[in-house]
Gaussian input, Z-matrix of N, CA and C with variables (Angstrom, degrees):
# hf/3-21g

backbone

0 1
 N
 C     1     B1
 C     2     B2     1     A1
 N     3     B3     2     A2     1     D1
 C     4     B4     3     A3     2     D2
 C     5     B5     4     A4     3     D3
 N     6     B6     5     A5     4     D4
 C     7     B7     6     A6     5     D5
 C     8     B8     7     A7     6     D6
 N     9     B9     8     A8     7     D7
 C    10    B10     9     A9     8     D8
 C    11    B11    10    A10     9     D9
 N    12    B12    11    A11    10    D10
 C    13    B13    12    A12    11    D11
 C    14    B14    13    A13    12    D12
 N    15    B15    14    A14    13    D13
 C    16    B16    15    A15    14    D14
 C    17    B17    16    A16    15    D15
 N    18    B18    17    A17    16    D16
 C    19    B19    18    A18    17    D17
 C    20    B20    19    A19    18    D18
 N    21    B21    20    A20    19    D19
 C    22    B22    21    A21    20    D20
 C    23    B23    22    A22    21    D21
 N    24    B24    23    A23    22    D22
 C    25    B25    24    A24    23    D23
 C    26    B26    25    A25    24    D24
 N    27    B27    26    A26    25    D25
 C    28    B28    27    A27    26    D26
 C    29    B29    28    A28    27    D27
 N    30    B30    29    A29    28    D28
 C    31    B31    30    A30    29    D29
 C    32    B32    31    A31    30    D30
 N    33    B33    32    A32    31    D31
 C    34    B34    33    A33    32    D32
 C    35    B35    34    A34    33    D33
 N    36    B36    35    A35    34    D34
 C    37    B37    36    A36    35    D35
 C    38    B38    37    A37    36    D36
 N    39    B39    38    A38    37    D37
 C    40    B40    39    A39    38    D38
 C    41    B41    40    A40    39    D39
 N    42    B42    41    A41    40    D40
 C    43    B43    42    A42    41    D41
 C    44    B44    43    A43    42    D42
 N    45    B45    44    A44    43    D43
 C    46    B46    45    A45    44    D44
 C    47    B47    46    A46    45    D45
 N    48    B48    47    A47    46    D46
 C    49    B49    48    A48    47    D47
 C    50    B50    49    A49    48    D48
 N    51    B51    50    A50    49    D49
 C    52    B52    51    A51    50    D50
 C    53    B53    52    A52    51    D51
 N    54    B54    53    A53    52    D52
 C    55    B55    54    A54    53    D53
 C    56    B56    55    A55    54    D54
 N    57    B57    56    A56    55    D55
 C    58    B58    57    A57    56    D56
 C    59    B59    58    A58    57    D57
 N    60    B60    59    A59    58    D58
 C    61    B61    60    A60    59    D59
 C    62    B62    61    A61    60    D60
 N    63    B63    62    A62    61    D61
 C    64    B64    63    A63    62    D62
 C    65    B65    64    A64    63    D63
 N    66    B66    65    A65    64    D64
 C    67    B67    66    A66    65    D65
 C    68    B68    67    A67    66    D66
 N    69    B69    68    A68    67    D67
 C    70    B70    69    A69    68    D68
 C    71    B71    70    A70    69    D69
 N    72    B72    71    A71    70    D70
 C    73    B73    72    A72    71    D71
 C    74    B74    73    A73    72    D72
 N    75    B75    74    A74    73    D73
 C    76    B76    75    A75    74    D74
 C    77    B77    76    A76    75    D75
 N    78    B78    77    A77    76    D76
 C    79    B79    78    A78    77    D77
 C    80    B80    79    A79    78    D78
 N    81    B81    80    A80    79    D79
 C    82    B82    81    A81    80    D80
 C    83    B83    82    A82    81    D81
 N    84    B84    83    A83    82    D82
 C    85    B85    84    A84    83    D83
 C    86    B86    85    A85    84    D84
 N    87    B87    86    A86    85    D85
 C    88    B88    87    A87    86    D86
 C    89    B89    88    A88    87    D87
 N    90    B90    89    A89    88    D88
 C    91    B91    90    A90    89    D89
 C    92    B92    91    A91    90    D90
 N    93    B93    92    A92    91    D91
 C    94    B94    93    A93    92    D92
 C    95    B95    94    A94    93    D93
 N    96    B96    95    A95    94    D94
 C    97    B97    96    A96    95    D95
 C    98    B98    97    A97    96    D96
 N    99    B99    98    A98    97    D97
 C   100   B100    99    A99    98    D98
 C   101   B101   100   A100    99    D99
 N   102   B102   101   A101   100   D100
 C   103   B103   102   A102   101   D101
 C   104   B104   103   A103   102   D102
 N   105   B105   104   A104   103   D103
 C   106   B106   105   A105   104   D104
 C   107   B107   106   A106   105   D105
 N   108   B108   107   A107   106   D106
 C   109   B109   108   A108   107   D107
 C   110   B110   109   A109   108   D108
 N   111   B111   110   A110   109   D109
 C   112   B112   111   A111   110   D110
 C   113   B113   112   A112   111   D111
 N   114   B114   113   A113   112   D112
 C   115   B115   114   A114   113   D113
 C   116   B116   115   A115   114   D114
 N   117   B117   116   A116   115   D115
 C   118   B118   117   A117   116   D116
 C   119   B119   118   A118   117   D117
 N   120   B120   119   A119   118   D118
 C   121   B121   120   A120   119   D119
 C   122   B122   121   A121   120   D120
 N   123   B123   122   A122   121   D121
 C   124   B124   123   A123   122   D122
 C   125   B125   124   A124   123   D123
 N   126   B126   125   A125   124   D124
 C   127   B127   126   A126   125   D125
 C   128   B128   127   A127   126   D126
 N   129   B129   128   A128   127   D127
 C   130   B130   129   A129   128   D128
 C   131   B131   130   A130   129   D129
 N   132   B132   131   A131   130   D130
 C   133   B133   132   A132   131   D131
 C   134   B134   133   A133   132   D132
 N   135   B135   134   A134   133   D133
 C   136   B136   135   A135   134   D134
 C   137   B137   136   A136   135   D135
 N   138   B138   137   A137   136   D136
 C   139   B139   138   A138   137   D137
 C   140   B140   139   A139   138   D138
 N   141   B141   140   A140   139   D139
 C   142   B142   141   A141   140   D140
 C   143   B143   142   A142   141   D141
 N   144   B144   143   A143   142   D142
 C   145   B145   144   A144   143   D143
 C   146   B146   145   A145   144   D144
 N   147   B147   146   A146   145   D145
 C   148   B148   147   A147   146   D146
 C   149   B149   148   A148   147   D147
 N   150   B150   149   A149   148   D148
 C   151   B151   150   A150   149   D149
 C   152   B152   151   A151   150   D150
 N   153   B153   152   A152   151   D151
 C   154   B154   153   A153   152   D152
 C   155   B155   154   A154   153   D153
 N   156   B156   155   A155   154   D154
 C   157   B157   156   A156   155   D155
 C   158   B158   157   A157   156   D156
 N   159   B159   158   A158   157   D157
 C   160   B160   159   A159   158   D158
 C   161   B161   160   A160   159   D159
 N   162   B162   161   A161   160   D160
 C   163   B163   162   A162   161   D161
 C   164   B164   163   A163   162   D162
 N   165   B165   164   A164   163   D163
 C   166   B166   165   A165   164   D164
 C   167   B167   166   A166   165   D165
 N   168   B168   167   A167   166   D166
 C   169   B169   168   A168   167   D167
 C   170   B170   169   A169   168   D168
 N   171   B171   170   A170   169   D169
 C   172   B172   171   A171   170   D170
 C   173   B173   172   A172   171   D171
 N   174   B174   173   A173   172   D172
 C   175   B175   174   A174   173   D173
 C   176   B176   175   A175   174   D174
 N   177   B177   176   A176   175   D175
 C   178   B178   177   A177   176   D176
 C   179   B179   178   A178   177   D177
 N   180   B180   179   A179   178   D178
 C   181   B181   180   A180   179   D179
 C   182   B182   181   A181   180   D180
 N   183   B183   182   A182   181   D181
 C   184   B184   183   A183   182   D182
 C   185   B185   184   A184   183   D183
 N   186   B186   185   A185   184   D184
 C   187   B187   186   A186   185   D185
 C   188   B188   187   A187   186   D186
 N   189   B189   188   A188   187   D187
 C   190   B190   189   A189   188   D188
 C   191   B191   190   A190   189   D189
 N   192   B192   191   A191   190   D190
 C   193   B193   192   A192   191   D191
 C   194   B194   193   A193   192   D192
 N   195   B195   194   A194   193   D193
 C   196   B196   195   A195   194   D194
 C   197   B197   196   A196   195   D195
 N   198   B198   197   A197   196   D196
 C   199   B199   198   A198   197   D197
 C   200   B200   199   A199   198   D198
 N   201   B201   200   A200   199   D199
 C   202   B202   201   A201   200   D200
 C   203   B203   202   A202   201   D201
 N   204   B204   203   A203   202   D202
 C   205   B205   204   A204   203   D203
 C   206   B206   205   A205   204   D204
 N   207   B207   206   A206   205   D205
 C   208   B208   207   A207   206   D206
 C   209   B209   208   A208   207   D207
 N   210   B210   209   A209   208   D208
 C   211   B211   210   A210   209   D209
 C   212   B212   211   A211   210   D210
 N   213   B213   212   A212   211   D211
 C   214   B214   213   A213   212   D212
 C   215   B215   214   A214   213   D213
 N   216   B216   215   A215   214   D214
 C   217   B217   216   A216   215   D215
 C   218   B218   217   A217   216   D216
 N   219   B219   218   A218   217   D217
 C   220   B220   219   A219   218   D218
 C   221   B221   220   A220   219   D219
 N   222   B222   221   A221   220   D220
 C   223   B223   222   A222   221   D221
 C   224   B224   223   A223   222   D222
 N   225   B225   224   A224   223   D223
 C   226   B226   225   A225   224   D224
 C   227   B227   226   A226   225   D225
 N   228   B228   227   A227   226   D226
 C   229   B229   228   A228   227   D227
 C   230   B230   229   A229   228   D228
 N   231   B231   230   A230   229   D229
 C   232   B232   231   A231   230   D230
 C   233   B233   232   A232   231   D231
 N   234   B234   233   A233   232   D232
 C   235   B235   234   A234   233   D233
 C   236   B236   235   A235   234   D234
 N   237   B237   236   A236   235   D235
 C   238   B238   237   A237   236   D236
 C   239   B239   238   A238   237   D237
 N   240   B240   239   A239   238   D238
 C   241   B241   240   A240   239   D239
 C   242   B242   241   A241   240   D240
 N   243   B243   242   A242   241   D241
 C   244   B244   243   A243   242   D242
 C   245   B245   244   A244   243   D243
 N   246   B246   245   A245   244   D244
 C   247   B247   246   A246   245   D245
 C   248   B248   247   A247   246   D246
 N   249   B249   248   A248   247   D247
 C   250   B250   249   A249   248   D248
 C   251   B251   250   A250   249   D249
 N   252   B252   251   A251   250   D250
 C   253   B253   252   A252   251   D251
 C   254   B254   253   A253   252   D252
 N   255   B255   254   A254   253   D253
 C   256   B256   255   A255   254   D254
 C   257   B257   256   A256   255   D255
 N   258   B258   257   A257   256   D256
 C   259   B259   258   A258   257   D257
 C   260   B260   259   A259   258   D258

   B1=1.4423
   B2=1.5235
   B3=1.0808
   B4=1.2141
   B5=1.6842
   B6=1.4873
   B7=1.5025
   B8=1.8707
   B9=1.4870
   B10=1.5076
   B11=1.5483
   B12=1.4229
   B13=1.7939
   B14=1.3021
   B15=1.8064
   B16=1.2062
   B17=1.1048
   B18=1.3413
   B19=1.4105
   B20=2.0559
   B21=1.0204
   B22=1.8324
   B23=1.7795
   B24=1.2977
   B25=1.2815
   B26=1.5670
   B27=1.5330
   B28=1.3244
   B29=1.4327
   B30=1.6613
   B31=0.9717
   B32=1.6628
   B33=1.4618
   B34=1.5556
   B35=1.4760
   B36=1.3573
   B37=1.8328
   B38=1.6421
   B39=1.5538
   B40=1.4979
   B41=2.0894
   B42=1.9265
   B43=0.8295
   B44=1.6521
   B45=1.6847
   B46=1.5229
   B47=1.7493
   B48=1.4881
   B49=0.8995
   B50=1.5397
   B51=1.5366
   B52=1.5869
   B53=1.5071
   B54=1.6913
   B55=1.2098
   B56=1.4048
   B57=1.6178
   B58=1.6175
   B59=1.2113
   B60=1.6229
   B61=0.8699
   B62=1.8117
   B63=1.3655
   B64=1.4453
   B65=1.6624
   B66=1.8257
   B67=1.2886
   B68=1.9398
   B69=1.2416
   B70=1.8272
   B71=1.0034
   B72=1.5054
   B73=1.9704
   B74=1.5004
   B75=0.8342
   B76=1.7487
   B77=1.0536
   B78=1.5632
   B79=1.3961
   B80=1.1339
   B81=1.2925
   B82=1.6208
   B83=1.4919
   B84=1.5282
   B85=1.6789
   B86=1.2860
   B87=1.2508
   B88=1.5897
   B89=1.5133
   B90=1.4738
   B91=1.2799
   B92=1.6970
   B93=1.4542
   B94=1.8388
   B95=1.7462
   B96=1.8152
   B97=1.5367
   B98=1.8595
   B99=1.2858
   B100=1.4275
   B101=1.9005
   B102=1.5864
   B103=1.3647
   B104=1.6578
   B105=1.7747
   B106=1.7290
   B107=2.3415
   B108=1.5119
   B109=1.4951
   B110=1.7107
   B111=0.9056
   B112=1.3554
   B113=1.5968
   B114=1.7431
   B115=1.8158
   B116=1.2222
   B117=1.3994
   B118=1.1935
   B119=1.9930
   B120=1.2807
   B121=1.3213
   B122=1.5363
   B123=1.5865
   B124=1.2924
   B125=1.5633
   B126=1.7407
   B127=1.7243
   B128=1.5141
   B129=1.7695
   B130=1.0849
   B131=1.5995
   B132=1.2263
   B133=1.7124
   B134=1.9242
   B135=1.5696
   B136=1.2422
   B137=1.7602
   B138=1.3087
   B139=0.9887
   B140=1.9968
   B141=1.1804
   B142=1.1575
   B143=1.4297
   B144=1.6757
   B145=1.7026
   B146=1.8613
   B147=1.2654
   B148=2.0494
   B149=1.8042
   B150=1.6924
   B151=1.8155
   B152=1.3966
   B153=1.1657
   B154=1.4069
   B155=1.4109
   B156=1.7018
   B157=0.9437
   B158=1.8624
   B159=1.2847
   B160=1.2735
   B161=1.2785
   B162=1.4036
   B163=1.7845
   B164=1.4808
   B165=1.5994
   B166=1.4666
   B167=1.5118
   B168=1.6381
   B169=1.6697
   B170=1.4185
   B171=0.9326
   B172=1.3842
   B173=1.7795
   B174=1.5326
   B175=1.6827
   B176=0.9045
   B177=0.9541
   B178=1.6616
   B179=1.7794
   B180=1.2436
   B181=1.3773
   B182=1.1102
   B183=1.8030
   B184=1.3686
   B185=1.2469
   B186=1.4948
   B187=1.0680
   B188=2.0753
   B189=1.2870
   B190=1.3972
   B191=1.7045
   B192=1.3997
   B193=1.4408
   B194=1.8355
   B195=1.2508
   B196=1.9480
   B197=1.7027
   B198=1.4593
   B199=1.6529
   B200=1.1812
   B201=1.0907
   B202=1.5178
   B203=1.7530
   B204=1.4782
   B205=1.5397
   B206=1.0974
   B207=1.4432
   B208=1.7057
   B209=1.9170
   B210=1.5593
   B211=1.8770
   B212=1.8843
   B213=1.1634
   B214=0.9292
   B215=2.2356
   B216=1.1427
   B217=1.0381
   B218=1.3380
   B219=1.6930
   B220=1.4631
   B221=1.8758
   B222=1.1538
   B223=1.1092
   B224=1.7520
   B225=1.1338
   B226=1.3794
   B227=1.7139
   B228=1.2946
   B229=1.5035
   B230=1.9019
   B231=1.6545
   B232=2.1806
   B233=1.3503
   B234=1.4865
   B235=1.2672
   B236=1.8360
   B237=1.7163
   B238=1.5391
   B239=1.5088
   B240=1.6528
   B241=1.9830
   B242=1.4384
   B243=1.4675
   B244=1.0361
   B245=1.5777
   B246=1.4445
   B247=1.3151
   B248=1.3925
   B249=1.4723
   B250=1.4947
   B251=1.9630
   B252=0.9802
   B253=1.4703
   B254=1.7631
   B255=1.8506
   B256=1.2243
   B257=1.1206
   B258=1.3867
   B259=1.7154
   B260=1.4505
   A1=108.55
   A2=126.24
   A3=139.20
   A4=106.89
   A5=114.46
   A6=112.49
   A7=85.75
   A8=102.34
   A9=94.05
   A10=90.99
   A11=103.22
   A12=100.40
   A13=138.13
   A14=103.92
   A15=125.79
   A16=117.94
   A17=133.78
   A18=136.48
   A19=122.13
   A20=94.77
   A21=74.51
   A22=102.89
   A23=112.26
   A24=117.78
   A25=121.91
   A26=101.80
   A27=101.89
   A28=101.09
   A29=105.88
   A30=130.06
   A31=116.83
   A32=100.05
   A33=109.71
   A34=100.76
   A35=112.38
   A36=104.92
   A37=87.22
   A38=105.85
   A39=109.37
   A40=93.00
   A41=104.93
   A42=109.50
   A43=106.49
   A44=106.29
   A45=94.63
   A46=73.87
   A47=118.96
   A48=159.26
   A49=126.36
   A50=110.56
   A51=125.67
   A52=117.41
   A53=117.05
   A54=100.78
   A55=102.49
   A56=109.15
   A57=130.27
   A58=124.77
   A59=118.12
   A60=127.17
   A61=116.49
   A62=95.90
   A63=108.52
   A64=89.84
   A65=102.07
   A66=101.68
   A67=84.77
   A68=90.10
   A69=111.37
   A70=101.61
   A71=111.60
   A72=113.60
   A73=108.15
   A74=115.96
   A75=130.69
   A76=115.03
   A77=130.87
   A78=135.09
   A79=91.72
   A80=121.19
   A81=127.11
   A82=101.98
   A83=104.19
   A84=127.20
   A85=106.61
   A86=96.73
   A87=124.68
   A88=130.09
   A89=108.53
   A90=108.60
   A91=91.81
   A92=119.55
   A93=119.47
   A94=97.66
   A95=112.28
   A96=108.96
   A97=84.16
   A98=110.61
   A99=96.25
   A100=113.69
   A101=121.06
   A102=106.47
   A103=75.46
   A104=87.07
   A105=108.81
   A106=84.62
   A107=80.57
   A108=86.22
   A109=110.27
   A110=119.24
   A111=128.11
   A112=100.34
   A113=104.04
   A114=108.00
   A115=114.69
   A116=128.40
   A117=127.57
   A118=114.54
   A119=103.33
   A120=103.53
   A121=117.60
   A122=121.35
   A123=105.30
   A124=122.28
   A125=120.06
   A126=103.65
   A127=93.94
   A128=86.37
   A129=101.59
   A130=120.39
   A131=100.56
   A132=96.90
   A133=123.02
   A134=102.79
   A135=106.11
   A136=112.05
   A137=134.69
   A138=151.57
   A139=118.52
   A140=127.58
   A141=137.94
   A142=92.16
   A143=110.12
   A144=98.65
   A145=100.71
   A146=91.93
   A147=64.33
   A148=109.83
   A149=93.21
   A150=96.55
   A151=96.02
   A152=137.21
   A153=129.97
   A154=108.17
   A155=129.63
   A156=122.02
   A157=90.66
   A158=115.70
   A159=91.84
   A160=112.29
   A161=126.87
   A162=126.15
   A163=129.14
   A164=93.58
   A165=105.50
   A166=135.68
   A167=91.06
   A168=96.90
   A169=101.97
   A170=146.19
   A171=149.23
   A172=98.00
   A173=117.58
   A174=99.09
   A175=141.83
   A176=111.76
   A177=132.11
   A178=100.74
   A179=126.69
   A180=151.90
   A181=151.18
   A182=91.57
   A183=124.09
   A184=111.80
   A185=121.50
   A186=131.40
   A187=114.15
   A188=99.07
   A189=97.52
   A190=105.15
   A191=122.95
   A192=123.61
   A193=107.25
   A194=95.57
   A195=95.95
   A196=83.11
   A197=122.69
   A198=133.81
   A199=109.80
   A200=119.93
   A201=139.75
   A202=88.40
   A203=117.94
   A204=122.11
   A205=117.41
   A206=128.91
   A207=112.03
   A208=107.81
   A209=87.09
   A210=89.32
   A211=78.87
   A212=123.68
   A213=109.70
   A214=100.23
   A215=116.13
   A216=116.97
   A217=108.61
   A218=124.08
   A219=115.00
   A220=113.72
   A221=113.68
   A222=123.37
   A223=129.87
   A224=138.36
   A225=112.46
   A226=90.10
   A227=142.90
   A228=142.86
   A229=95.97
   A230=86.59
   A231=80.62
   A232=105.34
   A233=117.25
   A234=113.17
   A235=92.33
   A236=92.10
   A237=107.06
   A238=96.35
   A239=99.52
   A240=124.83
   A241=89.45
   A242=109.81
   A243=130.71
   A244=147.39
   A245=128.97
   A246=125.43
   A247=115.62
   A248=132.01
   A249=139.27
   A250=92.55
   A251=100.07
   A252=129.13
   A253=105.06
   A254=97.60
   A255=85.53
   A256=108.99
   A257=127.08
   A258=121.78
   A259=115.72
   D1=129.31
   D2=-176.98
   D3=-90.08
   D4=173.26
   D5=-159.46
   D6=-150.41
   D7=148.34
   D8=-173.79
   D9=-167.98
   D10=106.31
   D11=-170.87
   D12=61.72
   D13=23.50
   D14=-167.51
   D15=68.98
   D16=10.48
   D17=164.13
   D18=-86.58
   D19=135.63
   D20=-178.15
   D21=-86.43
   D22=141.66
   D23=167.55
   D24=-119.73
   D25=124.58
   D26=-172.79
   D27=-158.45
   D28=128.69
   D29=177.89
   D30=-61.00
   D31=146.80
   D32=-142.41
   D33=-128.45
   D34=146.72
   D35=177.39
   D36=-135.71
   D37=139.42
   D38=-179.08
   D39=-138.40
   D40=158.34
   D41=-179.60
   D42=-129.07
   D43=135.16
   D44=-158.20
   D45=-115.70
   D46=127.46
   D47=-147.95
   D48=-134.76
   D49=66.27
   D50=-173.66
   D51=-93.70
   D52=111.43
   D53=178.58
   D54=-166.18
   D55=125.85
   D56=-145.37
   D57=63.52
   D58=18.09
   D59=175.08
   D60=86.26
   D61=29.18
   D62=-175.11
   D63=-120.82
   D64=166.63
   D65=-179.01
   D66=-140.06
   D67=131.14
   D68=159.85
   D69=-51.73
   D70=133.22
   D71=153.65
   D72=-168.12
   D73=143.01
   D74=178.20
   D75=-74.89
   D76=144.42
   D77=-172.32
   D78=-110.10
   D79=150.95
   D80=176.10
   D81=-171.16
   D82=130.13
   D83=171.81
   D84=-120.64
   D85=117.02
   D86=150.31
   D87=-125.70
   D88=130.07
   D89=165.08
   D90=88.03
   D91=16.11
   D92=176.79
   D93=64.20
   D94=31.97
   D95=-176.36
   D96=-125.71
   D97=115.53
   D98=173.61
   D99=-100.77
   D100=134.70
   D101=-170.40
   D102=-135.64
   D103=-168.68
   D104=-163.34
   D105=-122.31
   D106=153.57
   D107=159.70
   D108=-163.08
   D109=129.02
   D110=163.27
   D111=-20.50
   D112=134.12
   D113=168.02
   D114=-69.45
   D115=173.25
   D116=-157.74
   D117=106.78
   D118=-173.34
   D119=-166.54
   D120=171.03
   D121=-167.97
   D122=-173.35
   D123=-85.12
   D124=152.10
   D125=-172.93
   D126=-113.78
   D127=133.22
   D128=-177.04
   D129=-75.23
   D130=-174.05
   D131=-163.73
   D132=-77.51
   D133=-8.91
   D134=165.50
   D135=-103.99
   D136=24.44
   D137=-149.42
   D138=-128.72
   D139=107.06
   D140=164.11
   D141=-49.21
   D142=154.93
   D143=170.49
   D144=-90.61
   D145=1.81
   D146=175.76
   D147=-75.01
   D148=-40.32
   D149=177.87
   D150=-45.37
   D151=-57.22
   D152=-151.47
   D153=-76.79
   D154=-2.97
   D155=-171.26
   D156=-105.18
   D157=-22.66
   D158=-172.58
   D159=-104.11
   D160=-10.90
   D161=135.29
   D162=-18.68
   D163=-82.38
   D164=165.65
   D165=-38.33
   D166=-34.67
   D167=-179.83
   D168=-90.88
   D169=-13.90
   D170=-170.07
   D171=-90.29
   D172=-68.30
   D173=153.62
   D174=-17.31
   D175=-62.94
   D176=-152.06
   D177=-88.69
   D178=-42.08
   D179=159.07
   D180=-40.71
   D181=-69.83
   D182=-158.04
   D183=38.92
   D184=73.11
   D185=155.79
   D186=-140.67
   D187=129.92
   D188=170.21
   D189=-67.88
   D190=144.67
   D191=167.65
   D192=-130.84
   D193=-178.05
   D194=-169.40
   D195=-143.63
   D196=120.92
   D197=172.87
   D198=-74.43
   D199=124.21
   D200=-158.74
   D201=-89.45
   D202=-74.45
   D203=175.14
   D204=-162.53
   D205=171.71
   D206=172.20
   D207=-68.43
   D208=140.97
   D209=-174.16
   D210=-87.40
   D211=-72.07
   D212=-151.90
   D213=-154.37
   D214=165.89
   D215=174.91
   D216=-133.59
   D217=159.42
   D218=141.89
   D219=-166.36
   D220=172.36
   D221=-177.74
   D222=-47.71
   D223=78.17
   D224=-154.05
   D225=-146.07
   D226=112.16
   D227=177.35
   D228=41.06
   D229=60.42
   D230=-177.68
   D231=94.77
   D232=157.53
   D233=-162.01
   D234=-102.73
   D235=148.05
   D236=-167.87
   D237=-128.19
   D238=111.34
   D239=171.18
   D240=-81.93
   D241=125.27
   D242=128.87
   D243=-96.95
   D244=106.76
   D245=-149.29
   D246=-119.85
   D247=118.68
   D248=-174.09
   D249=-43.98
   D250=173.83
   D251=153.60
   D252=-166.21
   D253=151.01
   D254=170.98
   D255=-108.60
   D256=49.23
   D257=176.51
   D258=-83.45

């Protein structure tokens, strides 16, 4: 993990996860601020970010998933893959 203005930066694989018209997402409070984030997490250094996206989601989940494609990526504390599935 790299460090950049005292921030840690580390590249991120997330799985955006639509099905019945519902969307997966993680609740998370920090700082007494509670927000949502797509499952998924950081890929480690022997790790493609799709492996790391379907690790993470399987953790975080317990669900096996199958990556449809990258939806989209971008720059944000490290670059963050975001990848459809159609599960």
């Amino acid at each position: 993990m790299e460090q950049v203005g005292g921030m840690d930066i580390r590249n991120r694989g997330a799985g955006v996860i639509i099905k019945g018209g519902k969307v997966a997402l993680i609740q998370r409070i920090q700082n007494n601020e509670m927000y949502y984030v797509f499952p998924g997490g950081g890929i480690e250094d022997n790790e493609t970010p799709e492996d790391a996206v379907i690790r993470e989601v399987k953790e975080e989940l317990g669900v096996e998933i199958v990556l449809e494609r990258l939806f989209t990526m971008m720059d944000f504390n490290g670059t963050q893959y975001f990848f459809s599935s159609p599960n």
